[in-house]
Backbone as CSV, one residue per row, in Angstrom:
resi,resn,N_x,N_y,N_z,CA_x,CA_y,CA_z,C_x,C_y,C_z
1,UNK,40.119,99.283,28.317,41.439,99.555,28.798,41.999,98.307,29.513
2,UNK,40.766,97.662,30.354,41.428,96.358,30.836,41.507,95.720,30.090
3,UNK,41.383,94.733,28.938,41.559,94.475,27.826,43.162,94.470,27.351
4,UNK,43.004,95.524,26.492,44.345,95.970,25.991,45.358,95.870,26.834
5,UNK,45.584,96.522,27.816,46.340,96.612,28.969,46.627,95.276,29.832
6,UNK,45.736,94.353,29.928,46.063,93.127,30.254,46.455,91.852,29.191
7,UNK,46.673,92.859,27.923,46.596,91.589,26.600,45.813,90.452,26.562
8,UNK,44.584,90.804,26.538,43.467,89.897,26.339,42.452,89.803,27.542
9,UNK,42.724,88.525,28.641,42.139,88.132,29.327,42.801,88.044,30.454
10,UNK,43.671,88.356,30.879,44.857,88.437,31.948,44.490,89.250,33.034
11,UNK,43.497,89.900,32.952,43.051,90.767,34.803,41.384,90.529,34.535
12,UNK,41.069,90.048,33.937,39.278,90.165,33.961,38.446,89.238,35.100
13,UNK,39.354,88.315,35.266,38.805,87.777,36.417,39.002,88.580,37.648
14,UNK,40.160,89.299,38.293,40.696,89.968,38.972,40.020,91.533,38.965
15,UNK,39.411,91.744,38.196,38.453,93.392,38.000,37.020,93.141,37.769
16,UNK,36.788,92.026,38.036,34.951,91.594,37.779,34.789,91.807,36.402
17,UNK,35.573,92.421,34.843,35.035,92.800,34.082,34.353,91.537,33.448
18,UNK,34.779,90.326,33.337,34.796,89.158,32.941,33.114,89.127,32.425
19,UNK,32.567,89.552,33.459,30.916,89.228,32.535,30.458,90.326,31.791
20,UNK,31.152,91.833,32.014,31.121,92.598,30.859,31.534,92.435,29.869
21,UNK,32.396,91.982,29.401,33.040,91.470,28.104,32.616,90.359,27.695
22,UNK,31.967,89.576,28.262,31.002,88.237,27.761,30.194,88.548,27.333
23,UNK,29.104,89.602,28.238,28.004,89.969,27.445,27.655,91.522,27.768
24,UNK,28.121,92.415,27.129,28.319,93.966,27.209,26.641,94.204,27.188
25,UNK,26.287,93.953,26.737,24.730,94.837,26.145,23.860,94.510,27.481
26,UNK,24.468,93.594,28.090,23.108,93.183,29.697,24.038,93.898,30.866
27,UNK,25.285,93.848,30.141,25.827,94.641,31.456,25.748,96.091,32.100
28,UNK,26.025,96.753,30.624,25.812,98.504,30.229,24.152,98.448,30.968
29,UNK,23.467,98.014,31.036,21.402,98.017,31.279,21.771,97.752,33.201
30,UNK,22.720,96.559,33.161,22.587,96.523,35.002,23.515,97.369,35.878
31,UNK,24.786,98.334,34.969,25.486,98.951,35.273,24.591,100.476,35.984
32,UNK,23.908,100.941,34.523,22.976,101.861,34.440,21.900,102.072,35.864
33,UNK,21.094,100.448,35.773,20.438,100.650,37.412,21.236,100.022,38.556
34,UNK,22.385,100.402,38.376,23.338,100.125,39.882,23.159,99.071,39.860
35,UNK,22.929,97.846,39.417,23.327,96.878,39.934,24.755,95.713,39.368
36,UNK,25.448,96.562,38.651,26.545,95.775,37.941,27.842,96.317,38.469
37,UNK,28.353,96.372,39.010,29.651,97.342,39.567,31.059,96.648,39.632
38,UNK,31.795,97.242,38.634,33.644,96.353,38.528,34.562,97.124,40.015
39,UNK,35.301,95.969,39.914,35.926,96.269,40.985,36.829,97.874,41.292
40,UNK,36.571,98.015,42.957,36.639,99.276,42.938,35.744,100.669,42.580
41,UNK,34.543,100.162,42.049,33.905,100.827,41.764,32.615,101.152,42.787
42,UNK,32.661,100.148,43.506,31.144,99.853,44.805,30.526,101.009,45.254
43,UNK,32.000,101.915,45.293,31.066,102.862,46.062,30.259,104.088,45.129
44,UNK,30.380,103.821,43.657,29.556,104.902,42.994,28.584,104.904,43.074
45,UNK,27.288,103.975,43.673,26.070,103.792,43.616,25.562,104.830,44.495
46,UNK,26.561,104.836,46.075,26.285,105.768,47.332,26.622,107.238,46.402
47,UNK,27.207,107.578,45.646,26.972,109.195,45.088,25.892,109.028,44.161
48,UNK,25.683,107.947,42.938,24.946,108.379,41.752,23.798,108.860,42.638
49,UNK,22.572,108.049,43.318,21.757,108.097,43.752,21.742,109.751,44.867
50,UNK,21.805,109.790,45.552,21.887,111.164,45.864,21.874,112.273,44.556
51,UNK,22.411,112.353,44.169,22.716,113.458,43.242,21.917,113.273,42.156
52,UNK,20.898,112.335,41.778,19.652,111.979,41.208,18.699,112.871,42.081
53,UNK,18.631,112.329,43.071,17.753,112.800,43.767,17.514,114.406,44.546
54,UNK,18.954,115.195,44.380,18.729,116.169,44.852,18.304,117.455,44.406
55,UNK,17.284,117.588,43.048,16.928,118.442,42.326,15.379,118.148,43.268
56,UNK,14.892,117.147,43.252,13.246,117.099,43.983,13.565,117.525,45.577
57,UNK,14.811,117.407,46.509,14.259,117.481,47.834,15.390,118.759,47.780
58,UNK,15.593,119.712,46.929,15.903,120.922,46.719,14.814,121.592,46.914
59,UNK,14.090,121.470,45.940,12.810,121.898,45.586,11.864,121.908,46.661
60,UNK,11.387,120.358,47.185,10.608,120.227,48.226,11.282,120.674,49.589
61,UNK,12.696,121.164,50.209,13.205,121.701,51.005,12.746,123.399,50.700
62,UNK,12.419,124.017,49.720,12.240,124.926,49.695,10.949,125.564,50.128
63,UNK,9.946,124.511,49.435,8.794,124.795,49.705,8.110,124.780,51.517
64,UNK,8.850,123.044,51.999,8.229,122.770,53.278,9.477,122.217,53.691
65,UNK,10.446,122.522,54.489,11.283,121.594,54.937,11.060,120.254,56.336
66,UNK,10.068,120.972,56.829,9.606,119.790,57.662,9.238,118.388,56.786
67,UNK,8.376,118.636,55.724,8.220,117.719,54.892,8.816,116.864,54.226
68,UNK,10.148,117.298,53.663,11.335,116.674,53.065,12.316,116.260,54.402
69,UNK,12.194,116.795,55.453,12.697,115.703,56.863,12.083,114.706,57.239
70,UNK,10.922,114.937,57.250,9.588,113.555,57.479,9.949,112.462,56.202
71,UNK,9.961,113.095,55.355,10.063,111.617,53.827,11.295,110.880,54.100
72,UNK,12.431,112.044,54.327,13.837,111.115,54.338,14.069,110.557,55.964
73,UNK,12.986,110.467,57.197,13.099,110.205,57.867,12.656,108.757,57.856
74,UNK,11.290,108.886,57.154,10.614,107.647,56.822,11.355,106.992,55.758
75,UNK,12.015,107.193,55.035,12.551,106.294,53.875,13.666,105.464,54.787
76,UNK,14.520,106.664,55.412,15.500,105.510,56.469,15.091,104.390,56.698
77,UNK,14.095,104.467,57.980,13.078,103.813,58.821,12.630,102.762,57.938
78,UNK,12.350,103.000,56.557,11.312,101.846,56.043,12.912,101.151,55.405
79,UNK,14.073,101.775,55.033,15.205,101.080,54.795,15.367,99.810,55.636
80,UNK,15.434,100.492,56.687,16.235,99.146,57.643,15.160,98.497,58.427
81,UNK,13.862,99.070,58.036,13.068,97.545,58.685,12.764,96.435,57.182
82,UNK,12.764,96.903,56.511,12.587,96.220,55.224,14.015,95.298,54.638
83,UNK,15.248,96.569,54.671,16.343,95.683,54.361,16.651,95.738,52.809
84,UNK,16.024,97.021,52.507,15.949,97.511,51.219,17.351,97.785,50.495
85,UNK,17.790,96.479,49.433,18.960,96.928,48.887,18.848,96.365,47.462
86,UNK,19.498,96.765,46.627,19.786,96.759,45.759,20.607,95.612,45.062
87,UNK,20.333,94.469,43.980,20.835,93.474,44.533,21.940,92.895,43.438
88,UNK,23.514,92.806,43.602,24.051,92.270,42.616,23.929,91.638,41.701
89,UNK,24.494,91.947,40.143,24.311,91.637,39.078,25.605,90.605,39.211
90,UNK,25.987,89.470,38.371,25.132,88.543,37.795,24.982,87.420,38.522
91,UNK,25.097,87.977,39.990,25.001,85.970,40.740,23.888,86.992,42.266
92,UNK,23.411,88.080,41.976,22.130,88.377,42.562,22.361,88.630,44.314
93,UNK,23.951,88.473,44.689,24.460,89.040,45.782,23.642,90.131,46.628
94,UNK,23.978,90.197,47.732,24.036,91.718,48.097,24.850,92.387,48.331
């Protein structure tokens, strides 16, 4: 749509698509594991992930909920002493 709509190459620098349309087939693979994201888009990673994940701590909330508070307590915790992120596609940003 950006494409057409910009007649050619006229917003691709301006929407990040620029390295999707260079090389689609590596992009669709880093899009897939969150790490490729066009502009405006940043914040889909903060929903995909949750909503991946909430069929197991459904489940494990059912069984033990202390347990599924302890994991996502510790996953925080090991987040921000570690610094655990996920790291931009194609110049490896954060």
């Amino acid at each position: 749509m950006v494409w057409a709509v910009g007649g050619g190459n006229a917003f691709l620098d301006e929407t990040n698509t620029v390295v999707f349309f260079g090389n689609p087939g590596a992009a669709i693979i880093h899009a897939s594991i969150l790490q490729y994201a066009p502009v405006n888009t940043d914040v889909l990673p903060t929903f995909v992930l949750p909503h991946l994940a909430f069929p197991a701590v459904l489940w494990l909330m059912t069984r033990s909920a202390a347990v599924a508070l302890t994991a996502s307590l510790l996953l925080y915790l090991m987040v921000q002493e570690f610094s655990w992120q996920v790291p931009a596609w194609p110049s490896g940003e954060l």
